[in-house]
FITISE-646869 format. One line per 10 residues: number of its first residue (from 1); their letters; for each residue x, y negated, z of N, C-alpha, C, CB. Coordinates in nm, 2 decimals, always signed. Glycine has a CB too. Layout:
N
NUM) a) X:Y:Z:X:Y:Z:X:Y:Z:X:Y:Z  ...
***
This chain:
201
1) xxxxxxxxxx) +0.08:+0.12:+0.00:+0.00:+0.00:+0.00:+0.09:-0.12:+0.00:-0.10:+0.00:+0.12  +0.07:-0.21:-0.10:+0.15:-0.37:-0.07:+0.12:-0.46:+0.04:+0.12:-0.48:-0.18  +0.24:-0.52:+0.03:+0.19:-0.64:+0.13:+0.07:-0.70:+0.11:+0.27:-0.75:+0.14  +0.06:-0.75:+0.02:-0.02:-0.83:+0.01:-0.18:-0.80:+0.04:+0.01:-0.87:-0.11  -0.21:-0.64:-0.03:-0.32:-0.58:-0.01:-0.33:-0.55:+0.18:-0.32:-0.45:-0.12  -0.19:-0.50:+0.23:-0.19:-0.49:+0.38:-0.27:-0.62:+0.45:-0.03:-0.49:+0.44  -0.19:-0.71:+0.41:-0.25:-0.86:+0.47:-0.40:-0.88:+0.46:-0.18:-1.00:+0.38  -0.46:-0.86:+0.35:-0.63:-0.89:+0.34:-0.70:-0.78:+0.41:-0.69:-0.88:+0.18  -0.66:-0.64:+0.43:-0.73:-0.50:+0.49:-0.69:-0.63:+0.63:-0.65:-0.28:+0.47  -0.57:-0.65:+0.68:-0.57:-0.71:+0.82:-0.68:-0.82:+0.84:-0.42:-0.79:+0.85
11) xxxxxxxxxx) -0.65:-0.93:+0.79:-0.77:-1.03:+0.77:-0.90:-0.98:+0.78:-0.77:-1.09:+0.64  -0.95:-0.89:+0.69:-1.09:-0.84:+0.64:-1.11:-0.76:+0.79:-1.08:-0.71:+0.48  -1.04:-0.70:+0.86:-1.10:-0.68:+0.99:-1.09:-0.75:+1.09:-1.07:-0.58:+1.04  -1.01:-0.83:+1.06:-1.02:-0.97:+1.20:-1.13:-1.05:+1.17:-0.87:-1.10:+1.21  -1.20:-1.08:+1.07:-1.33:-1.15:+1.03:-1.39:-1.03:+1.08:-1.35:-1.19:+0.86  -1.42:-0.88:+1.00:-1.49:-0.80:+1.06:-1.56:-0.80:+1.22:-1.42:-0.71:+1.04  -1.44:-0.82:+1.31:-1.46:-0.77:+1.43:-1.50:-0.94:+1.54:-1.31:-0.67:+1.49  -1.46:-1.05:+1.41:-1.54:-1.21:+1.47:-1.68:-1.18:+1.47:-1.53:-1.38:+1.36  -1.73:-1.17:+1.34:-1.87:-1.17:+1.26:-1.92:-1.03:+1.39:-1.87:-1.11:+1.03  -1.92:-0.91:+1.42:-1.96:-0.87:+1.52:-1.95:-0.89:+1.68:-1.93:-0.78:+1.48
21) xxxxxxxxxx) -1.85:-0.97:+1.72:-1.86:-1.04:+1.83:-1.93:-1.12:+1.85:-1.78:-1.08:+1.87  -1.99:-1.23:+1.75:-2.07:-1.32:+1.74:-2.18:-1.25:+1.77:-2.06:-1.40:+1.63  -2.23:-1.17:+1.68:-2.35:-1.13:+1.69:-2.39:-1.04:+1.81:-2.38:-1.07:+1.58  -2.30:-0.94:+1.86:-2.31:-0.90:+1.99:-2.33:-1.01:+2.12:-2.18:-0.82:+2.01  -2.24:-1.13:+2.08:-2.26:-1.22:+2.24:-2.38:-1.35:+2.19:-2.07:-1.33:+2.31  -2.42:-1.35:+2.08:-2.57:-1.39:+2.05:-2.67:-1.29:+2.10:-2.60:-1.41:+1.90  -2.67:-1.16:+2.06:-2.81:-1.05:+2.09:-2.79:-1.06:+2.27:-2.80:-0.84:+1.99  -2.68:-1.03:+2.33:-2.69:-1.09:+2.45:-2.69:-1.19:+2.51:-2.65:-1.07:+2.48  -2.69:-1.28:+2.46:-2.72:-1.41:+2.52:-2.90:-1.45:+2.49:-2.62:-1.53:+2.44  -2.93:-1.40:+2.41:-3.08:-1.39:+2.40:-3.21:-1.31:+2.50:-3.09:-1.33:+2.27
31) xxxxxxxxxx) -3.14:-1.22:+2.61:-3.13:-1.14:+2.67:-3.10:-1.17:+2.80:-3.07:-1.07:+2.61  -3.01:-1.27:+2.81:-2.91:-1.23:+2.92:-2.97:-1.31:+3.05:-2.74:-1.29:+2.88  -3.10:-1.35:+3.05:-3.16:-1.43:+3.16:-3.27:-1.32:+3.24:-3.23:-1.59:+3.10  -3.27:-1.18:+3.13:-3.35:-1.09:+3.18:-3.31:-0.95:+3.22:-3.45:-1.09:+3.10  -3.17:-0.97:+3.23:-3.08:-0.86:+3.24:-3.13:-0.77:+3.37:-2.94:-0.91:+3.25  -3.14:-0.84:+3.44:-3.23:-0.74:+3.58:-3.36:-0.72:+3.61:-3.22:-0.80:+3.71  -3.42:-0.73:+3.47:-3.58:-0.70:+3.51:-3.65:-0.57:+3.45:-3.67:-0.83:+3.46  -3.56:-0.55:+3.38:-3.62:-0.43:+3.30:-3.51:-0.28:+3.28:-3.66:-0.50:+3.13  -3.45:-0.27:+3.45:-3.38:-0.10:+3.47:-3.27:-0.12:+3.43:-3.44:+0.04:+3.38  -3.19:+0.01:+3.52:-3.02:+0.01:+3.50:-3.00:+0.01:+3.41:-2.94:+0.11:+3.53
41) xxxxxxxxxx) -3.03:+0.06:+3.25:-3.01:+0.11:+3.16:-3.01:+0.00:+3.09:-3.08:+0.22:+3.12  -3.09:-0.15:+3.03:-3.09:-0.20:+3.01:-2.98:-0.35:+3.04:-3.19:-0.17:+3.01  -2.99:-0.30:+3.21:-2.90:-0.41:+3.26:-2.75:-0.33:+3.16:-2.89:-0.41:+3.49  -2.70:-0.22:+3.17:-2.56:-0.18:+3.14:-2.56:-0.21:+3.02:-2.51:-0.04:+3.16  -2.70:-0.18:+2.94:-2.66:-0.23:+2.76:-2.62:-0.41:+2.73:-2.83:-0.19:+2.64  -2.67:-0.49:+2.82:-2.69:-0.60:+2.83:-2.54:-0.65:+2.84:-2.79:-0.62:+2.94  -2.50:-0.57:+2.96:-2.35:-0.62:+3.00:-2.25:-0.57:+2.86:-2.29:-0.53:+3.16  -2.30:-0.46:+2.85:-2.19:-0.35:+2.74:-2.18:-0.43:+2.58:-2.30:-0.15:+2.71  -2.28:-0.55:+2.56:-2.31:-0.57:+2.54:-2.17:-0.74:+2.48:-2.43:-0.52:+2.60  -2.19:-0.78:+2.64:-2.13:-0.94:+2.66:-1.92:-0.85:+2.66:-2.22:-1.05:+2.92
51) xxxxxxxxxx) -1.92:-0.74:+2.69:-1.83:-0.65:+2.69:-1.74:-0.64:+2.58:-1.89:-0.55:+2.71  -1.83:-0.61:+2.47:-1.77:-0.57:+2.36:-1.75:-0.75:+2.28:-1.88:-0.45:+2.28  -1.81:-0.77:+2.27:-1.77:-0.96:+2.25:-1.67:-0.99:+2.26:-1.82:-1.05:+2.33  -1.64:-1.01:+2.46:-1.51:-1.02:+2.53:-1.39:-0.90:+2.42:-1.55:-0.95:+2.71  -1.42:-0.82:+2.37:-1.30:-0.74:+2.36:-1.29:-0.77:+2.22:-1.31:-0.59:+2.41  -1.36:-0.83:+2.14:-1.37:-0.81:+1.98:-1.32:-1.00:+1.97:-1.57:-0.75:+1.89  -1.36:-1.07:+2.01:-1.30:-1.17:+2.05:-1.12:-1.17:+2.07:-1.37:-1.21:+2.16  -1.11:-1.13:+2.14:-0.99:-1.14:+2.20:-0.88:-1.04:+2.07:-1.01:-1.07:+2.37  -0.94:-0.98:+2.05:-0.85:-0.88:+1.92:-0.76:-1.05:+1.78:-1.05:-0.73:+1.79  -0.86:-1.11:+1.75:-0.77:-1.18:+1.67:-0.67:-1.30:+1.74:-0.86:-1.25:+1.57
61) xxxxxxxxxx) -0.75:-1.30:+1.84:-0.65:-1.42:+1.95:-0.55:-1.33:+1.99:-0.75:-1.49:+2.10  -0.50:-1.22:+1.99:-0.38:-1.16:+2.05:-0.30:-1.12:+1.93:-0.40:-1.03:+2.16  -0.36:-1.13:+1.77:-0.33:-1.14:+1.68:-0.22:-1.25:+1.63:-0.43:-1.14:+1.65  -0.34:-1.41:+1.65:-0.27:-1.51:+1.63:-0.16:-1.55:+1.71:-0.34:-1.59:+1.62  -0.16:-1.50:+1.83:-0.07:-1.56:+1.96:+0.05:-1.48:+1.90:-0.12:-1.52:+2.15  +0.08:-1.33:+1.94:+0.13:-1.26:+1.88:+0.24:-1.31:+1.74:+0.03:-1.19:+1.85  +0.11:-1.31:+1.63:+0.20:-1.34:+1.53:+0.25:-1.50:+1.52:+0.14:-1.29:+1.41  +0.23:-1.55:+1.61:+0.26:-1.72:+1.58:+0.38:-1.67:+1.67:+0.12:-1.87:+1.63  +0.39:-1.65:+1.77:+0.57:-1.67:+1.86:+0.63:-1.58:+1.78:+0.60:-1.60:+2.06  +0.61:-1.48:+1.64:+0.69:-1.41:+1.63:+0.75:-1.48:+1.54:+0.66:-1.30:+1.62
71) xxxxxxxxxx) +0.67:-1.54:+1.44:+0.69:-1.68:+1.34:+0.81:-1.76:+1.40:+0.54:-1.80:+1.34  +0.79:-1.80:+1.53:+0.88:-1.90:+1.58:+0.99:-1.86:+1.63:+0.82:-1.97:+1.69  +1.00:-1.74:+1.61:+1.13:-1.65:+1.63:+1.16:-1.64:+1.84:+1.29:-1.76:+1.53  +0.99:-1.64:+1.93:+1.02:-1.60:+2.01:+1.00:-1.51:+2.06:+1.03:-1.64:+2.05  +0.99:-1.42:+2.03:+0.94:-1.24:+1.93:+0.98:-1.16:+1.88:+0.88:-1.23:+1.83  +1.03:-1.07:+1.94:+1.14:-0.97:+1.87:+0.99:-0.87:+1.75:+1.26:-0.83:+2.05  +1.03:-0.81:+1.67:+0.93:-0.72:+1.65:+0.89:-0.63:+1.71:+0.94:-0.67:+1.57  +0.95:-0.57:+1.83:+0.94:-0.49:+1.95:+0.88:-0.56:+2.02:+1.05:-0.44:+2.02  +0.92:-0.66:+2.13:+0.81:-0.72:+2.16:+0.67:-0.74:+2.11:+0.85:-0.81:+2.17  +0.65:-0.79:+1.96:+0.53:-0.77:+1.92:+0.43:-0.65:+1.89:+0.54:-0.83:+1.85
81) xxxxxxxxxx) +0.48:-0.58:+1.90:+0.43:-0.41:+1.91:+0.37:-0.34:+2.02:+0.53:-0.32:+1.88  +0.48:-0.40:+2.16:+0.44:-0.39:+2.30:+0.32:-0.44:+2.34:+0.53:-0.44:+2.36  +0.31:-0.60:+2.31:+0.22:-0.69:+2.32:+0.09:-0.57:+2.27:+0.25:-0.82:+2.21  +0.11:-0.58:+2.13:-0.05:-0.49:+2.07:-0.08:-0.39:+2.14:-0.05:-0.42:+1.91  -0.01:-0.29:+2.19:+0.00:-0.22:+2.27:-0.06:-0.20:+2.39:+0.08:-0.23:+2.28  +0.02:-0.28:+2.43:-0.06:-0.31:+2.62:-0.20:-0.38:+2.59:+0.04:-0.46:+2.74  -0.25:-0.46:+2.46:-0.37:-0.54:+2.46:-0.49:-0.40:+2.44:-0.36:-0.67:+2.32  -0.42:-0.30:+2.31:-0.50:-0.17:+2.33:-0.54:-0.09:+2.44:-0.43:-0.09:+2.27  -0.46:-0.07:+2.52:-0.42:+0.04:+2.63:-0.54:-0.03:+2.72:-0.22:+0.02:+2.71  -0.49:-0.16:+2.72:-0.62:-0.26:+2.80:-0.82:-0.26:+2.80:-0.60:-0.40:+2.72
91) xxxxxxxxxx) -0.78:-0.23:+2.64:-0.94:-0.23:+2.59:-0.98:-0.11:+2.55:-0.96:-0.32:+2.48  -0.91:-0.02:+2.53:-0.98:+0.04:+2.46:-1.05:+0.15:+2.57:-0.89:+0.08:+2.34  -1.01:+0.15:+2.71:-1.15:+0.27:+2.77:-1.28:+0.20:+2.78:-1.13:+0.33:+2.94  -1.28:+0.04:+2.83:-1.41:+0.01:+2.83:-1.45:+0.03:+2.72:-1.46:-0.11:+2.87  -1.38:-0.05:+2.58:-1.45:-0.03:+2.49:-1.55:+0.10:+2.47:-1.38:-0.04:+2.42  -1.46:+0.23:+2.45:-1.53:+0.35:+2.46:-1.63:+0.36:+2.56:-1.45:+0.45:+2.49  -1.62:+0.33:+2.66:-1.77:+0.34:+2.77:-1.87:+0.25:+2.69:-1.75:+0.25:+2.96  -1.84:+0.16:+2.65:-1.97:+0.01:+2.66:-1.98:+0.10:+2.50:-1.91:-0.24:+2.67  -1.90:+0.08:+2.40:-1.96:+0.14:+2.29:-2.07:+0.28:+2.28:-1.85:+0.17:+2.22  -2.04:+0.38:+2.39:-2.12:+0.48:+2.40:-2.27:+0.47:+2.44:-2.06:+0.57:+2.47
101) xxxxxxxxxx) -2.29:+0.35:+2.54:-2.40:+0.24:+2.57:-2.49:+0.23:+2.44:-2.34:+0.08:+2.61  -2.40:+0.14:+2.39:-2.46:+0.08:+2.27:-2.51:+0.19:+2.21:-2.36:+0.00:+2.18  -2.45:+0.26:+2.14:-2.49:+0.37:+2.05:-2.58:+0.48:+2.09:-2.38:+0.43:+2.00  -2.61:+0.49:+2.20:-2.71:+0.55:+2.27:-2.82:+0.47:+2.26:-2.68:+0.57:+2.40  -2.83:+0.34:+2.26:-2.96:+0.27:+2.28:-2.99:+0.26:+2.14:-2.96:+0.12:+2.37  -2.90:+0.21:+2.03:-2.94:+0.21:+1.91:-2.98:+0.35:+1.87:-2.83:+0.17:+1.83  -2.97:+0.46:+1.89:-3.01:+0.62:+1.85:-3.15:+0.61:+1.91:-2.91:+0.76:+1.93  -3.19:+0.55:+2.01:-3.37:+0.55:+2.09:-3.40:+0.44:+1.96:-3.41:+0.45:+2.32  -3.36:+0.37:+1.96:-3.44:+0.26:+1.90:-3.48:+0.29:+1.76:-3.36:+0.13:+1.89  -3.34:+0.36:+1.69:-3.40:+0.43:+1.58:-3.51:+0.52:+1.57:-3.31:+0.48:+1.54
111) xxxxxxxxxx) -3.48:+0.64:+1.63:-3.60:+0.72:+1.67:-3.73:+0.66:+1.69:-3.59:+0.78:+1.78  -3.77:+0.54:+1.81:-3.90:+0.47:+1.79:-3.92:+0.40:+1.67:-3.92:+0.38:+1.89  -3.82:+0.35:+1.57:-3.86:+0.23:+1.43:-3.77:+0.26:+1.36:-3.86:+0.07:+1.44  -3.81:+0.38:+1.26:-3.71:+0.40:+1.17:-3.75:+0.27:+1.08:-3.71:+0.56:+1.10  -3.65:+0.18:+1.09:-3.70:+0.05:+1.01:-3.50:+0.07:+0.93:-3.77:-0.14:+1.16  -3.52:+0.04:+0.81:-3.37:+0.00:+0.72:-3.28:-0.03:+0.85:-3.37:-0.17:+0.61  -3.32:-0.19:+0.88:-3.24:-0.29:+0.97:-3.18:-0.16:+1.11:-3.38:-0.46:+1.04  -3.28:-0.10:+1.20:-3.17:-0.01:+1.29:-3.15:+0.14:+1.25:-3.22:+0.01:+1.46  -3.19:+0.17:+1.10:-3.11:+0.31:+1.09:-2.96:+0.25:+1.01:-3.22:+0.45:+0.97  -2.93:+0.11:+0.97:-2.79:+0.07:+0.96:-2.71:+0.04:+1.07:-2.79:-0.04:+0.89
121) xxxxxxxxxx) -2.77:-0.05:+1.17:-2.70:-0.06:+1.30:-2.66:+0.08:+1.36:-2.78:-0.15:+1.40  -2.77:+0.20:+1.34:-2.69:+0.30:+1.46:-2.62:+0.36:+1.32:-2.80:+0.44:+1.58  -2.64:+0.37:+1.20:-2.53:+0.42:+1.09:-2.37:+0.36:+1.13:-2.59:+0.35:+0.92  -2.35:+0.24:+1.13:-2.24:+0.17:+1.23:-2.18:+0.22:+1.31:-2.28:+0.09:+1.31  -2.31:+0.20:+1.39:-2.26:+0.21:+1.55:-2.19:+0.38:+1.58:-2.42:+0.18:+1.66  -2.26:+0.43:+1.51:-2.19:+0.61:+1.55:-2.09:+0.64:+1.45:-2.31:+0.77:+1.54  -2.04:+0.56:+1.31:-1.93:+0.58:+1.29:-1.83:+0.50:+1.34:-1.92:+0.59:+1.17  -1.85:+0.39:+1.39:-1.75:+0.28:+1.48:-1.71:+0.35:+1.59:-1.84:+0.14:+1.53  -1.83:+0.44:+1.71:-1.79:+0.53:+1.80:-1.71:+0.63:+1.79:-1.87:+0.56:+1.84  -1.70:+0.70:+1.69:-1.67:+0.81:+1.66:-1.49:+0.78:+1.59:-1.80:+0.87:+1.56
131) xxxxxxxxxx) -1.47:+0.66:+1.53:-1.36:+0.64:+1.48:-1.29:+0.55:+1.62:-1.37:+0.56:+1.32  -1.33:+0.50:+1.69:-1.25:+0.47:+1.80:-1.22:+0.60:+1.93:-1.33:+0.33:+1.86  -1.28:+0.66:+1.93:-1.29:+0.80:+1.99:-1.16:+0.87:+1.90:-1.47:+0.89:+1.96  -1.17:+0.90:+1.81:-1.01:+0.96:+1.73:-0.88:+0.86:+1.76:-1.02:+0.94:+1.53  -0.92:+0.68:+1.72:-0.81:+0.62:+1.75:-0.75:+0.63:+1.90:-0.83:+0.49:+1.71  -0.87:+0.62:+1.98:-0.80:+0.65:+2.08:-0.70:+0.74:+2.12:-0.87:+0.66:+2.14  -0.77:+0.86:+2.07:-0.72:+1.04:+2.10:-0.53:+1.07:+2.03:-0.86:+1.17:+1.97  -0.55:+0.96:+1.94:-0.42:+0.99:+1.90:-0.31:+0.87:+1.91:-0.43:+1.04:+1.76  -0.37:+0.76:+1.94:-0.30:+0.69:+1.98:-0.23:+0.64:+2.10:-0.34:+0.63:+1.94  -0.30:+0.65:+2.22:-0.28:+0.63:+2.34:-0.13:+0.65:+2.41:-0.38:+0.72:+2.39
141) xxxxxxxxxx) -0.17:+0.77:+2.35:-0.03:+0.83:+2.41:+0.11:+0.76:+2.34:-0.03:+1.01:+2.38  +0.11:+0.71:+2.22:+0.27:+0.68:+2.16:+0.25:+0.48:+2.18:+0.30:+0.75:+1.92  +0.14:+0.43:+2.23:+0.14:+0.32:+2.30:+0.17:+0.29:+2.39:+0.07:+0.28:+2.32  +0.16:+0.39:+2.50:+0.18:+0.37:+2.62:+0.32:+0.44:+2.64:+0.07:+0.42:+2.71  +0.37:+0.50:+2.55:+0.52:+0.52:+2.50:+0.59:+0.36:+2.49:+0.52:+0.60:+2.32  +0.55:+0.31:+2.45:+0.62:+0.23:+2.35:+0.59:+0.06:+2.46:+0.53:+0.24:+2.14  +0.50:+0.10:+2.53:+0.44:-0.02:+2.66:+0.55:+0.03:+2.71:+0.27:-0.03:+2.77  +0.58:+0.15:+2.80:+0.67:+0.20:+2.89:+0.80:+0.20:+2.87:+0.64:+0.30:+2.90  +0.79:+0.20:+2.74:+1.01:+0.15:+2.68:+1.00:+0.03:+2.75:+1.08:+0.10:+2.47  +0.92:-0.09:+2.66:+0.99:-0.24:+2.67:+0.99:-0.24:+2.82:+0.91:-0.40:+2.59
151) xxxxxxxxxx) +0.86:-0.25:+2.92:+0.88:-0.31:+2.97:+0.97:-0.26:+3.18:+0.75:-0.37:+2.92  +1.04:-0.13:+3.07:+1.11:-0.07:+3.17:+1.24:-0.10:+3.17:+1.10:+0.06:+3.17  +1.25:-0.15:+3.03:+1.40:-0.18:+3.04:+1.48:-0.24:+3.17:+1.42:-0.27:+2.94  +1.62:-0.26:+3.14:+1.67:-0.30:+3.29:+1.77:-0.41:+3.21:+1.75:-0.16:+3.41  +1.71:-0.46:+3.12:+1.79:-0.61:+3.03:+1.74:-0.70:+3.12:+1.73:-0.66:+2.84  +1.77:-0.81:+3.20:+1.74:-0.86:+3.25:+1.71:-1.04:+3.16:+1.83:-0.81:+3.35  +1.81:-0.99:+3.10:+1.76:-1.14:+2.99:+1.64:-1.10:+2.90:+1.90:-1.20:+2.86  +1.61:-0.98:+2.89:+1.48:-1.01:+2.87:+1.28:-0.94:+2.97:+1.52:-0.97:+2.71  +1.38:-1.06:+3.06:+1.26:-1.04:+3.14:+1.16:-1.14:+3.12:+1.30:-1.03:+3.28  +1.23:-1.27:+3.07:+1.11:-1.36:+3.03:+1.08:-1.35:+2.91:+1.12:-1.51:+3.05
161) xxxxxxxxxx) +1.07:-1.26:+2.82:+1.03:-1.23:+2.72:+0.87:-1.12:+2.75:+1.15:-1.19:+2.65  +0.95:-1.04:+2.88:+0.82:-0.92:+2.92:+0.75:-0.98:+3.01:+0.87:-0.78:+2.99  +0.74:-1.10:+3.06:+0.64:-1.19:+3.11:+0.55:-1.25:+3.01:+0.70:-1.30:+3.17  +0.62:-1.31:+2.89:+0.53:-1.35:+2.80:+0.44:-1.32:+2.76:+0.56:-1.37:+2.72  +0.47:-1.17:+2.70:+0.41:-1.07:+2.64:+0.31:-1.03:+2.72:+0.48:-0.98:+2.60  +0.34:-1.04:+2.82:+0.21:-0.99:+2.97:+0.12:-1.11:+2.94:+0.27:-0.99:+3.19  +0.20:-1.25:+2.93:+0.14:-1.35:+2.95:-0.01:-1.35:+2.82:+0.26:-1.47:+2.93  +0.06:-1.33:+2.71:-0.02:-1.35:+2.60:-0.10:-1.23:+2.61:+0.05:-1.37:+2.47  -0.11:-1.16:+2.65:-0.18:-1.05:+2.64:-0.31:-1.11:+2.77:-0.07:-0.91:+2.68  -0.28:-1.12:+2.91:-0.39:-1.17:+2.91:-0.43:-1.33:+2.90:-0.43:-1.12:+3.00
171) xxxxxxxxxx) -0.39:-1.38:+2.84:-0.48:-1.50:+2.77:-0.55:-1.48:+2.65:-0.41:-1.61:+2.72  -0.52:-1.37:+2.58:-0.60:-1.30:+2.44:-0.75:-1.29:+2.51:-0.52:-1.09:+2.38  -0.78:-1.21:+2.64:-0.89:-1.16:+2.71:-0.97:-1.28:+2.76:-0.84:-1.08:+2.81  -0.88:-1.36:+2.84:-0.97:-1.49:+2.85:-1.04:-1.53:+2.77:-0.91:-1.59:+2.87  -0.94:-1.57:+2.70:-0.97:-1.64:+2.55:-1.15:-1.60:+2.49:-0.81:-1.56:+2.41  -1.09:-1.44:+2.47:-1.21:-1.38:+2.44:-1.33:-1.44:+2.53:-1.19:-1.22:+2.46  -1.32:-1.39:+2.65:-1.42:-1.44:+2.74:-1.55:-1.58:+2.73:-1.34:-1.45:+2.85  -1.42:-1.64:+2.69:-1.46:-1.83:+2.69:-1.55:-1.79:+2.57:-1.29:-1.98:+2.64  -1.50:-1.76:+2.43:-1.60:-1.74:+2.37:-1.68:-1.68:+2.32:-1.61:-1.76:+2.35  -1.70:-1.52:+2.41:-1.80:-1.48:+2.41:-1.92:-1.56:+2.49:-1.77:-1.36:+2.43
181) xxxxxxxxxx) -1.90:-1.64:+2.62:-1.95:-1.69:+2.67:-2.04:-1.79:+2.64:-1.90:-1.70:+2.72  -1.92:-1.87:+2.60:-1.98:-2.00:+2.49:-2.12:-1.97:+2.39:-1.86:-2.04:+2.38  -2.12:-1.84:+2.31:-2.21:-1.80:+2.22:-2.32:-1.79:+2.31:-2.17:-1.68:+2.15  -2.29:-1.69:+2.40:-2.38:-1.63:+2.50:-2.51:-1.73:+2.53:-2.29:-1.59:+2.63  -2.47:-1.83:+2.58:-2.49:-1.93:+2.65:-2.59:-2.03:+2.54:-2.34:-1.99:+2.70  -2.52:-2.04:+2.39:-2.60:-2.11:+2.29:-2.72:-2.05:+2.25:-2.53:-2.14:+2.18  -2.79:-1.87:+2.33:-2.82:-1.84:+2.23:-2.91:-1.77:+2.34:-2.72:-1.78:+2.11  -2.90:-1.84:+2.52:-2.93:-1.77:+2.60:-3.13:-1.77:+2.60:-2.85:-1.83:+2.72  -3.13:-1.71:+2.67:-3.32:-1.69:+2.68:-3.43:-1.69:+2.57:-3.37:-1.81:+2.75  -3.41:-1.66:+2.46:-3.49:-1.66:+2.35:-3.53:-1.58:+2.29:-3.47:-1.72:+2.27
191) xxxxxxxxxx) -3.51:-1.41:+2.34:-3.60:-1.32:+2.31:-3.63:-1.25:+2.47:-3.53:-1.23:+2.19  -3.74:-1.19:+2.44:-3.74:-1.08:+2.47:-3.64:-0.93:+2.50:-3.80:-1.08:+2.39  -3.60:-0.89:+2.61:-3.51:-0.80:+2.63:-3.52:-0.66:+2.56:-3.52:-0.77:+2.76  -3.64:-0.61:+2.50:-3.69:-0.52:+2.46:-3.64:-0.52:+2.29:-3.83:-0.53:+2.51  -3.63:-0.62:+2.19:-3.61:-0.64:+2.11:-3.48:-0.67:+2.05:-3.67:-0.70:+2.11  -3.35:-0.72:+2.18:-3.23:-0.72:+2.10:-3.14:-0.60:+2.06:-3.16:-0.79:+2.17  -3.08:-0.58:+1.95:-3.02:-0.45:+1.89:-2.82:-0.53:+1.93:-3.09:-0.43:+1.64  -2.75:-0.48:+1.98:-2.64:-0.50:+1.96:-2.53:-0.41:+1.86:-2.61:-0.51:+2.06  -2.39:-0.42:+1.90:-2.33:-0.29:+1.76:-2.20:-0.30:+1.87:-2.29:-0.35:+1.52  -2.14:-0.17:+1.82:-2.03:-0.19:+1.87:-1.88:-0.24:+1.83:-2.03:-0.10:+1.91
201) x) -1.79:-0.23:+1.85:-1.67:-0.26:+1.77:-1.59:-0.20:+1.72:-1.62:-0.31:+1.82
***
C-alpha cells in the first residue's frame, strides 16, 4: 500500500470515528436528563453511550498531539508508538464493555422495528464489535510489549520524554471528554429515552 493511499485510509478513519462520536454524544445528550428514570439497563446504555464519545474523540486528538511533537522533532518514532500504545491499552476494555451495551440494545431494537435505519446501525454495530474483539485479541499483548520497553527503560535522559508521552496521552482523554460533553450538553433533553439509537466505535 503507498503512502499516500496509507495517509487517506488514516484520515478516512479519523473522520470516521469524529462523525460517530458526534452522533453517539448527541443521541446521548438527547437522553441524558432521563438517564435514571427508565432501569439499569438504560442508565448503562446511556452512559456506554457518553463513553464511547469520550473514547472516539480522543482517538484523533492523541493522533494530532502525537504526530505534531513528532513533526517538531520531540518524538522519537518509539516514543510515538508507545504513546499509541498506552492510549490503546487505555481504551480499549471499556470500549469493549460499553460497545457490547450498545450492540445489545441495538439487537432489541432491531427485533421490535425491523425498520432500514436500525437493521444498519446493529449491521455496524456487531461488525464494529466483533472487529475490535479480534483487534483487541491480537494486539494487546505486543502493545503492552512495547508500553513495557519504553517506559522501563533505565535512560534517565529520557525520562522527560516518558512523562510527555504519559502527558499526552492523558490530555488525548480529557480532551475527548470536553467534547464529548460539549455535544452532549447542545443536544441535551430533546428526546425521549426510549427512542435514542447509539453505535459503537
Amino acid at each position: 500500500m503507498g503512502t499516500s493511499l496509507q495517509i487517506i485510509l488514516v484520515l478516512g478513519i479519523l473522520a470516521l470515528n469524529i462523525f460517530i462520536s458526534y452522533f453517539n454524544a448527541r443521541s446521548v445528550g438527547q437522553v441524558w436528563d432521563e438517564r435514571n428514570a427508565h432501569g439499569t439497563f438504560m442508565w448503562a446504555l446511556i452512559w456506554s453511550g457518553f463513553i464511547q464519545a469520550v473514547l472516539g474523540f480522543s482517538m484523533p486528538i492523541i493522533g494530532v498531539l502525537l504526530g505534531g511533537l513528532y513533526l517538531l522533532g520531540k518524538l522519537s518514532p518509539k516514543a510515538v508508538e508507545a504513546g499509541l500504545s498506552l492510549w490503546y491499552l487505555t481504551a480499549i476494555i471499556p470500549l469493549l464493555g460499553t460497545g457490547m451495551i450498545i450492540t445489545i440494545h441495538s439487537w432489541i431494537e432491531t427485533y421490535r422495528d425491523r425498520s432500514w435505519t436500525n437493521i444498519g446501525i446493529t449491521a455496524y454495530n456487531t461488525y464494529a464489535m466483533a472487529s475490535n474483539v479480534y483487534s483487541a485479541a491480537t494486539n494487546i499483548g505486543p502493545m503492552f510489549g512495547k508500553v513495557m520497553e519504553f517506559f522501563s527503560s533505565d535512560d534517565e535522559d529520557n525520562n522527560s520524554i516518558k512523562a510527555l508521552v504519559g502527558a499526552v496521552v492523558v490530555m488525548s482523554f480529557v480532551g475527548g471528554y470536553f467534547l464529548a460533553a460539549a455535544v452532549r450538553d447542545k443536544y441535551r433533553g430533546t428526546l425521549p429515552a426510549p427512542v435514542a439509537q447509539t453505535a459503537t466505535a
